[in-house]
SEGUDREN-419008 format. One record per residue (C-alpha): x, y, z; residue in three letters. Coordinates in steps of 0.2 Angstrom, whole numbers, plus 5000, padded with zeros to 4 digits. Layout:
px, py, pz, res
X, Y, Z, ALA;
...
//
This chain:
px, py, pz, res
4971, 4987, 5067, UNK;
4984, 4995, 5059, UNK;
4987, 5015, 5055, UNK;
4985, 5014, 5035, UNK;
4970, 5009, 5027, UNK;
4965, 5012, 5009, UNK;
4949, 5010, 4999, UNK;
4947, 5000, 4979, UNK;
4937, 5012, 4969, UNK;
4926, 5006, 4955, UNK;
4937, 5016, 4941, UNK;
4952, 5007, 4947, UNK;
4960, 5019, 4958, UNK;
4966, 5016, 4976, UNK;
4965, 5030, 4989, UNK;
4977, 5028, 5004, UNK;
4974, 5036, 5021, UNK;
4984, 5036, 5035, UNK;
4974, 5038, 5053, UNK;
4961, 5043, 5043, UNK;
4967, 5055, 5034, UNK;
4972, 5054, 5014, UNK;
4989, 5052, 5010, UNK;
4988, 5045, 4992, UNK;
4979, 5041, 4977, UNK;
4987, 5028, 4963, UNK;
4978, 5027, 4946, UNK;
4987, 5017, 4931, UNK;
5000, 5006, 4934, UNK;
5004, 5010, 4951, UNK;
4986, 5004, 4958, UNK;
4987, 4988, 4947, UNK;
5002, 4985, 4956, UNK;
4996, 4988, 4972, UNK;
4981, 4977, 4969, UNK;
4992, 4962, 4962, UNK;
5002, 4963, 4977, UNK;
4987, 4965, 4988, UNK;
4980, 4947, 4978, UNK;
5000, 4939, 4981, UNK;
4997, 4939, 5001, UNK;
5011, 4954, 5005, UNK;
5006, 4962, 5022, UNK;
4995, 4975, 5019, UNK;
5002, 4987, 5032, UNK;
5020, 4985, 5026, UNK;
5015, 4988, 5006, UNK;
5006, 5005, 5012, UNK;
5018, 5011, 5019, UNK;
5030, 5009, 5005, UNK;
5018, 5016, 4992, UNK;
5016, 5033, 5002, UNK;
5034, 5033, 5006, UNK;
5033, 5034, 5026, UNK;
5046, 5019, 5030, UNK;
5050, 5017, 5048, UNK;
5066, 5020, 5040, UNK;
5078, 5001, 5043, UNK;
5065, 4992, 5052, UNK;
5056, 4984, 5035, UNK;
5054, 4965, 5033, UNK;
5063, 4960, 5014, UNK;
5057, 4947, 5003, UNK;
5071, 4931, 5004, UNK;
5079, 4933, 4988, UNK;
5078, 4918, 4975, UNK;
//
């Protein structure tokens, strides 16, 4: 299990927590994207971290570009 988790609420926001304790919350446009990339497959773990902004600073994974 991973350190991030986060919860879909009904009104379209997402709340992000981090070893269980709330980091983040993205309303709008920032939690349909979340939730599209969620649908798409990206790694979970990996997309939280970049939302709340604690990288592991040159050890992220990048898409291939096209």
């Amino acid at each position: 299990m991973g350190q991030f988790a986060y919860r879909l609420l009904k009104d379209g926001t997402v709340m992000i927590s981090h070893r269980d304790r709330h980091v983040v919350t993205l309303a709008g446009g920032r939690a349909e994207r979340f939730r599209a990339a969620l649908d798409a497959g990206h790694e979970e773990q990996l997309l939280m971290a970049r939302v709340t902004g604690n990288f592991k600073r040159g050890n992220e994974r990048r898409e291939p570009q096209a």
